[in-house]
N, C-alpha and C positions, 0 to 999 in steps of 0.2 A: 504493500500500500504506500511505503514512505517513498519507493521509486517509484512509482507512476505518480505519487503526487509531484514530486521534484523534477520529472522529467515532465509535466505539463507546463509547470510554473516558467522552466528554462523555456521551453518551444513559445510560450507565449510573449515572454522578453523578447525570443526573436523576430519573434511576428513584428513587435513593437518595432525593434530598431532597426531591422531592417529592410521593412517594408511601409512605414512610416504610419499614415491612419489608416482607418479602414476604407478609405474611399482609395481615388485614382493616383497612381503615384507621383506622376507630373500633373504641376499644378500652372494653371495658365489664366493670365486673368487680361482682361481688355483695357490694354492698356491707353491714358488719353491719347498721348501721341501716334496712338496707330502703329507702333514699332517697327512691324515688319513691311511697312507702304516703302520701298527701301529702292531711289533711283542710283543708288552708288553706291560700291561695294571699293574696299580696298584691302590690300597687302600689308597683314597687323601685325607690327614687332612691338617687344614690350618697351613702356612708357618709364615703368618706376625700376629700380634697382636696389639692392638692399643686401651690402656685404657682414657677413658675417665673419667668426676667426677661421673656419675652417670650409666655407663656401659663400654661395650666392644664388639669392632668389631674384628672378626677374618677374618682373608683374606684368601682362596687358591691361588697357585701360576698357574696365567693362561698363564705363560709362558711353563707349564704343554705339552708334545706334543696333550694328548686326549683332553684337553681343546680347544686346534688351531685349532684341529679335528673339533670338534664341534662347534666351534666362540660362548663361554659361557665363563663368569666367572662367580664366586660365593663368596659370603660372609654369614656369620655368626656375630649377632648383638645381646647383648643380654643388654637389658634394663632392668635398677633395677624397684623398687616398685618408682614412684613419676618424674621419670625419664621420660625426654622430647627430643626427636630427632631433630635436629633444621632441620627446614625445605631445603631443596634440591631437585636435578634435576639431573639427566645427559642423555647422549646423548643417551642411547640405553635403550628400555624398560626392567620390570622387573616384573618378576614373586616372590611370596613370599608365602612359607608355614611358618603358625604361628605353630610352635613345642611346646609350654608351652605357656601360660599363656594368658592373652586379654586387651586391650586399648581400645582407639579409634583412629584417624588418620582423615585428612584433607589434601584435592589436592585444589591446588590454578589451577583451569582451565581458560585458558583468555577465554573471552566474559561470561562467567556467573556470573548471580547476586546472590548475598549476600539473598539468601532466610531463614537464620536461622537470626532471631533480636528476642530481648528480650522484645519487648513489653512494656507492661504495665510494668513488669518486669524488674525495672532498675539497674544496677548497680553504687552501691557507690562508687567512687574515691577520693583519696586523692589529693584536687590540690594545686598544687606551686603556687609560685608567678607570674609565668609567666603567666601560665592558667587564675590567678586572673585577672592578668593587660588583658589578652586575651576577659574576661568576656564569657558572655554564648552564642557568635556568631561561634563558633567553632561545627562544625557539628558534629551531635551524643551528643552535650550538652544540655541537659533540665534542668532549677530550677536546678542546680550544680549537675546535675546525666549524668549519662555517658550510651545512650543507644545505645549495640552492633550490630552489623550487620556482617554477615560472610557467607561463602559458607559451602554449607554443611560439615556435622561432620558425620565420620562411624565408627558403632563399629567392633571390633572381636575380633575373640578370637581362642583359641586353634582348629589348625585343618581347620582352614581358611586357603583357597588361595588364595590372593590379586595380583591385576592386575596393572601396574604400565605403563602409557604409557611414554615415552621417551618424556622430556623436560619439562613435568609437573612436579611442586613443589608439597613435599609433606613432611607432620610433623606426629610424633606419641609420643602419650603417653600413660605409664604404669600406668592405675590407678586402677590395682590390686593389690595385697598383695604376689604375689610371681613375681620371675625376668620373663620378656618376652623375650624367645628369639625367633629369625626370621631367617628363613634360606632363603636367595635372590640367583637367579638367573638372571645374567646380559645377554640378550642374545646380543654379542655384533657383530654378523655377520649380525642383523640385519641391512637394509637398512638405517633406521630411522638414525641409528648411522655412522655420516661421519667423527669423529674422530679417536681416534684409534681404532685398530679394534681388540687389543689384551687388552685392559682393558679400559673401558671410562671413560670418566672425569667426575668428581663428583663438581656439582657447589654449594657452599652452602649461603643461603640468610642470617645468622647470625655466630657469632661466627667465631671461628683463629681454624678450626679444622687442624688433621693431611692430607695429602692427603692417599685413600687407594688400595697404591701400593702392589703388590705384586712382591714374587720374594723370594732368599733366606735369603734373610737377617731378621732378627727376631728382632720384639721387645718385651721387657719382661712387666707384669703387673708393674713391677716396674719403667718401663720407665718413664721420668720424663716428667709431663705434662709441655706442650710447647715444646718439643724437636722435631724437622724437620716443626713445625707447619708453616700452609699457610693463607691468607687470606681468606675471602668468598667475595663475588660481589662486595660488596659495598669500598672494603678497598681501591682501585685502583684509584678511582676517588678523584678530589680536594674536599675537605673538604666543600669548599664555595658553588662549582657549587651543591653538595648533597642537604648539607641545604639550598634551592634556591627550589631545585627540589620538595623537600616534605616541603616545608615552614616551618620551625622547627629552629630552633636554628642551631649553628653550635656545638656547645657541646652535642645536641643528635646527629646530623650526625656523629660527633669523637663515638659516640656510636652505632652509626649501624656498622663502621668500624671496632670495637673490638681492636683495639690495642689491651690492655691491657687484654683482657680476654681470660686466658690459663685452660678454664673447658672442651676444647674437645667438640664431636661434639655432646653427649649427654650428659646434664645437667640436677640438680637436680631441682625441682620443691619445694619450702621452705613447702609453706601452703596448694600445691595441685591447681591443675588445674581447674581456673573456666571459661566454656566456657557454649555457647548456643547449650543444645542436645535432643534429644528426650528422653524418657527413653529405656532401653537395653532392647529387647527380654524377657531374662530373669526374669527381673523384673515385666515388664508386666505378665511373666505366675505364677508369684510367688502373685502377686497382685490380677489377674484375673482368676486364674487356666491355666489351660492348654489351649495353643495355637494351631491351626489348624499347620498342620505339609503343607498347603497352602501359612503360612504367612500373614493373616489376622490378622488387629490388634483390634478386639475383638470389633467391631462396634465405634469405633473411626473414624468419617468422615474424620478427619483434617488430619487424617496422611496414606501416600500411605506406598504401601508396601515396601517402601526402607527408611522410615522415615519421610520423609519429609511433607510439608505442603500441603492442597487442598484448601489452605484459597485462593480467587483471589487476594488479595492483593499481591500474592508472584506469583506472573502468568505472567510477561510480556512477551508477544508473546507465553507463552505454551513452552518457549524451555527449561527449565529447567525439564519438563516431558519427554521429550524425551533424548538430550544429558547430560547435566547436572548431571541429579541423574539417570543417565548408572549405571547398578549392575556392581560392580567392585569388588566383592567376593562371595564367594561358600563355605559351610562345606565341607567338604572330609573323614571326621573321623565319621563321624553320620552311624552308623550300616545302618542306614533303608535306606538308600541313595546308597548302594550296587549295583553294575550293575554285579558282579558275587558272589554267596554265595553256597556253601558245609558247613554245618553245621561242618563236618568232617575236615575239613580243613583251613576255610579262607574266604575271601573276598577280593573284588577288586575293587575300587569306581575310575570311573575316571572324569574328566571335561575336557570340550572344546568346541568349538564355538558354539555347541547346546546347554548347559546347561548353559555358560558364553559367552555373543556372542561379548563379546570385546576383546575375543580372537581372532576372525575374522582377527580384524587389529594387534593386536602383533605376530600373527603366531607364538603362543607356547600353549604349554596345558600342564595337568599334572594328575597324576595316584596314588593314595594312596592303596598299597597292605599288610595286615597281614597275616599271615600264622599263624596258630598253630601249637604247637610241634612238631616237625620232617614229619611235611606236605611239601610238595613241590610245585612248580609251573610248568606248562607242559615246557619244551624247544621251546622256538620261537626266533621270531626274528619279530624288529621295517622295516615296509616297508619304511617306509615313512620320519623320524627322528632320530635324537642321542637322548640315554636316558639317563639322570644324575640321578642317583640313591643315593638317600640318607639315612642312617639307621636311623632311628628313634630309635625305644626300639630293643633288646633280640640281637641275630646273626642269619647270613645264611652264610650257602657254595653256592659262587657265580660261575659259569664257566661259562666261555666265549668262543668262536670259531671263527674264522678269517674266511677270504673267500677262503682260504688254505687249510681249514681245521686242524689247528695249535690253539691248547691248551693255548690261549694269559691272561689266567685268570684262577685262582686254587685259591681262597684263602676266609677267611672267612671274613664276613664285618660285621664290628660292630657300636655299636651306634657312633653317630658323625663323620663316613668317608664316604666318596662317590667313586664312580667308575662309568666311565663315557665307554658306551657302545654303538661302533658307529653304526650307518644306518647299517641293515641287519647283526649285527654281532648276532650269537645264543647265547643264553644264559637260565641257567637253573637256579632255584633257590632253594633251602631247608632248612627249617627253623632248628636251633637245638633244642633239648629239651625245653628251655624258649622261643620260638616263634621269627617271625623274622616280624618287621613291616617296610616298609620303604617309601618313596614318591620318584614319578620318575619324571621329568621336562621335559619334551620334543618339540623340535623342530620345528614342526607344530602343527597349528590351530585342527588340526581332524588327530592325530596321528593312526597308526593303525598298529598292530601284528598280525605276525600268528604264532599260535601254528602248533608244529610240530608233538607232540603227542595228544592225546585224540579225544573227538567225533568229534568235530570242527576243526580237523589236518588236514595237507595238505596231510598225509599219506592216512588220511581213505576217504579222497575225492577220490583217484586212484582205476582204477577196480583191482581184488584179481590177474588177472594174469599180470598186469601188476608190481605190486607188488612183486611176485612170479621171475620173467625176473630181473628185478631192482636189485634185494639183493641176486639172486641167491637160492630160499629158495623153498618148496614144497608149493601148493595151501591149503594145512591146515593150515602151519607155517605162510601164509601170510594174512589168514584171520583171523588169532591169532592176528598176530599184528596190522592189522585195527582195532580190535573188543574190548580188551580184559579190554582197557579203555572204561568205558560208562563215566566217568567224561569230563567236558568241559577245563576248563583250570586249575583246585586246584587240585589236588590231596591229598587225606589221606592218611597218612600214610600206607605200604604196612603192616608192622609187621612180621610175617612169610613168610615172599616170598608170597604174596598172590597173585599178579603181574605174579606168573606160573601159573594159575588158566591156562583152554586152554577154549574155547566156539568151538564146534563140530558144523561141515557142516552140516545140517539140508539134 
């Protein structure tokens, strides 16, 4: 009885916080200025800047009209090597593509337990005075060793899409050898988010970080750390009622507070990060050889396919196999992972609620497309959501089309800007000679497009004479133009006008 009452109470938490009220998960409301009446689109690099000691957050300004359009903001983070994200929250979920490089990361979810401890395997501490006069009744103290307990730890790495729900805390660290940076998506129209609803508030559990506004006003790498700096959770409260709360001294409490500490809101890591984790993918296949492209970890009982333990010791109620250790990332850059390929052309890997189902409750997903040299992508358009398109490597000629029929987009995109493409506007895309890669963030859980041209078009879905009525054109010219593409949605490059080529009425 006491596990099914605990395993109701946890599933209902997550109903709460992951899928916000009980109504519709994006929340969209009419806004005076019409938002999305939108005769100009442009090429968005971020506005604000905000160094910290061990990286940098770039802001876009979501006071942007396609942003209000879309109820999104966006940030760019780029974490050095040893570099620690102090943990945070805020009010509307987040989608993240890892652009370079791989960490790990930890979500503090309330109701789940601390399934990663270190066992046999304890860690040495250096203790005080205080801990001395405390002795070894202090929990997680054994014979003067300090043994950890924590929620799970997840790795990634480049090409990852991480799933962020709204009000979950969450920390990252770089313990690779090159900078990580993360390009986030705030969807902040969602429902989950009852704050603002032009950029949400950013809560953070350590550390005097800056807050990250956007807007015109710029700050330089050189800005001086502490300057506009705010508090995190803790600073607000009396110093006494803190140390009371977490039974601590009151000179650690002054130190959850931070006064004094102007490092920003990522910080450097001295000697490196020691936590409790499984070993990386990676390692395992470099240990073991090659891993089943399943995710099996090579007849290791102990560990399920997201890391974690199958010890019973780490079992109470089963709910950590279920909510708990929920996939909360997907590759998108893995070639073999392609849901469209033309050797000639490209690929197009997308995720959402079928392949990550915690999409479900953020109602957003996202699209990682490359193009080879001067390949193109058919003209469609998103039925269902806005697309945030962001360049990854090489350029494309982007074009856009209104519901007007009006040319709202001409221009090329290149690495590190975005252009934001709302519900049903058309759009085409071609790579230039160095190829065009980029990720697209979208709107809903199960986003979907239709091309205009190729086999899968809405054109060649019409009979030839209707076709023919429509454009004005002879029953050859319009079975030319159902026909003439057999490709689905990439395109190779034409070269010679190949694209005149004609296919003859049988």
């Amino acid at each position: 009885m006491a596990k099914s009452t605990s395993y109701f109470l946890i599933s209902c938490l997550f109903f709460v916080l992951f899928n916000g009220c009980m109504g519709e998960g994006r929340f969209r409301e009419f806004q005076q200025g019409n938002e999305c009446q939108i005769d100009r689109l442009t090429a968005l690099k971020p506005t604000n800047w905000i160094q910290a000691e061990a990286g940098l957050t770039e802001v876009w300004d979501s006071n942007e009209q396609e942003f209000r359009c879309a109820g999104v903001s966006v940030i760019r983070r780029t974490i050095e090597p040893h570099g620690l994200l102090l943990p945070s929250f805020t009010s509307a979920p987040e989608l993240i593509y890892i652009e370079q490089g791989n960490g790990i990361t930890g979500m503090m979810i309330p109701g789940c337990p601390e399934t990663y401890e270190s066992g046999s395997q304890q860690f040495q501490v250096v203790e005080d005075e205080r801990i001395r006069e405390q002795g070894s009744r202090k929990i997680g103290m054994r014979g003067g060793r300090f043994q950890d307990q924590h929620q799970k730890i997840r790795h990634f790495r480049e090409g990852d899409i991480l799933a962020m729900p709204a009000g979950v805390s969450h920390w990252a660290y770089n313990n690779g050898d090159q900078p990580l940076v993360a390009v986030i998506l705030i969807d902040t129209a969602n429902h989950a988010n009852q704050l603002d609803k032009n950029f949400p508030k950013r809560f953070y559990l350590a550390g005097k970080p800056q807050q990250e506004r956007s807007g015109e006003h710029q700050f330089s790498r050189e800005s001086r750390r502490g300057e506009r700096n705010t508090g995190n959770i803790f600073s607000g409260f009396e110093t006494r009622l803190l140390a009371e709360s977490f039974g601590v001294s009151e000179e650690i409490a002054q130190k959850l507070q931070a006064e004094q500490d102007d490092r920003g809101n990522i910080v450097r890591v001295q000697e490196g990060l020691h936590v409790i984790k499984p070993p990386s993918r990676s390692w395992e296949e470099r240990e073991q050889g090659s891993a089943s492209r399943e995710g099996r970890h090579h007849g290791r009982p102990w560990e399920t396919e997201q890391g974690g333990s199958r010890d019973s010791r780490y079992l109470p109620n089963g709910v950590e196999e279920t909510i708990c250790s929920a996939r909360l990332a997907v590759n998108i850059d893995d070639p073999f992972e392609a849901d469209v390929y033309t050797p000639e052309a490209g690929r197009l890997t997308t995720v959402n609620s079928f392949n990550l189902p915690i999409l479900r409750h953020l109602r957003l997903s996202a699209a990682k497309g490359v193009l080879y040299g001067n390949a193109m992508m058919a003209p469609h358009y998103n039925l269902n959501a806005h697309n945030i398109m962001y360049c990854v490597r090489g350029r494309g000629r982007i074009q856009i089309v209104n519901d007007e029929g009006q040319s709202v987009f001409d221009e090329e995109l290149s690495r590190g800007q975005l252009v934001v493409v709302p519900q049903n506007f058309a759009i085409v895309k071609q790579a230039f000679e160095d190829g065009f890669e980029w990720v697209s963030f979208k709107t809903s859980e199960n986003a979907m497009f239709q091309s205009l041209a190729g086999r899968t078009s809405a054109i060649r879905s019409l009979p030839v004479d209707v076709v023919s009525n429509i454009y004005q054109i002879s029953r050859e010219e319009a079975f030319g133009l159902k026909f003439n593409r057999l490709e689905t949605t990439l395109f190779r490059s034409s070269g010679p006008r190949e694209s005149q080529r004609r296919i003859s009425i049988a």
